[in-house]
C-alpha positions as CSV (number, residue, x, y, z in Angstrom):
1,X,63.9,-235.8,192.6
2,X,62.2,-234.2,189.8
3,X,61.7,-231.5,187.5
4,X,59.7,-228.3,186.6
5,X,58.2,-228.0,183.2
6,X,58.4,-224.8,181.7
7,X,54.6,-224.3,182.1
8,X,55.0,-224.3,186.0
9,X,53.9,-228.5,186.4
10,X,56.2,-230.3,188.9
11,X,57.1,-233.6,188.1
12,X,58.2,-235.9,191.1
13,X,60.3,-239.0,190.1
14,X,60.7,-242.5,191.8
15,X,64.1,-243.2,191.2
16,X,66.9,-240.2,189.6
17,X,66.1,-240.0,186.0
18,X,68.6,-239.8,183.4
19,X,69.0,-237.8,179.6
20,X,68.9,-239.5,176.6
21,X,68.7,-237.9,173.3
22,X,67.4,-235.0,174.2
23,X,64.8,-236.0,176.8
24,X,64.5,-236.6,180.2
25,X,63.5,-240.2,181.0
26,X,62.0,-241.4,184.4
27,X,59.8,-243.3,186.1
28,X,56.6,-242.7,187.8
29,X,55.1,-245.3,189.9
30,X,56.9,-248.2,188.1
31,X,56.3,-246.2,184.3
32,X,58.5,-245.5,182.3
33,X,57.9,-241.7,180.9
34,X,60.1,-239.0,178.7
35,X,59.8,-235.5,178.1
36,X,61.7,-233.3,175.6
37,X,64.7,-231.6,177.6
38,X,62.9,-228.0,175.9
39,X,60.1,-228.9,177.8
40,X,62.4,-228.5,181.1
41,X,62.7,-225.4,183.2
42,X,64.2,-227.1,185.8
43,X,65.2,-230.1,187.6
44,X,65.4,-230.9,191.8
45,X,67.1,-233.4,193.6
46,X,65.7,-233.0,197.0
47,X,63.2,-230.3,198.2
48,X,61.3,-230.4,201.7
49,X,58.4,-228.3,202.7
50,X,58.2,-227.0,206.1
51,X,55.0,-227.6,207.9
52,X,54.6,-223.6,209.2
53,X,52.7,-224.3,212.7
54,X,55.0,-227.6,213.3
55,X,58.3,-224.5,212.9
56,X,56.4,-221.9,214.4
57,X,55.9,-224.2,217.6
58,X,59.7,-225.4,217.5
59,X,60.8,-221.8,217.0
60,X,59.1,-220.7,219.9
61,X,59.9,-223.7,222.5
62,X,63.9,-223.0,221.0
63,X,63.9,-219.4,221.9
64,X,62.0,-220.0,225.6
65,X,64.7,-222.8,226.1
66,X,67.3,-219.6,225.2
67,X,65.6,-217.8,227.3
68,X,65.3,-220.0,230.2
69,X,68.7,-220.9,230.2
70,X,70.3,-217.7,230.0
71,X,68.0,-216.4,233.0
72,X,69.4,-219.2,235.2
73,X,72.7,-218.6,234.6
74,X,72.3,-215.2,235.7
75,X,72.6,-213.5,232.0
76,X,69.3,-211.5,231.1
């Protein structure tokens, strides 16, 4: 969870933050912390990055396993 700030900064959050008057309010390793809801471009829930060699491996092994099963079963 988190937010982007409408100067590009990404903000991760320890626990989902909430709105109060205005601003967002969260915590960051145990602190308390606000920002004015203007300040806010956007806020995440979740986001995961892919590692690209760790998908470019799977990808590959995926598609061989494809491959090798379809050649097996007689289907090329």
């Amino acid at each position: 969870m988190g937010l982007r700030t409408s100067e590009g900064e990404e903000v991760a959050f320890d626990e989902p933050a909430t709105i109060e008057s205005g601003r967002v309010v969260y915590r960051i390793d145990g602190t308390r912390k606000s920002m004015v809801l203007d300040d806010v471009n956007a806020l995440f829930i979740g986001r995961k990055k892919l590692n690209k060699p760790k998908t470019v491996i799977f990808g590959t092994a995926l598609v061989g396993a494809f491959a090798w099963f379809f050649s097996s079963i007689g289907i090329s």
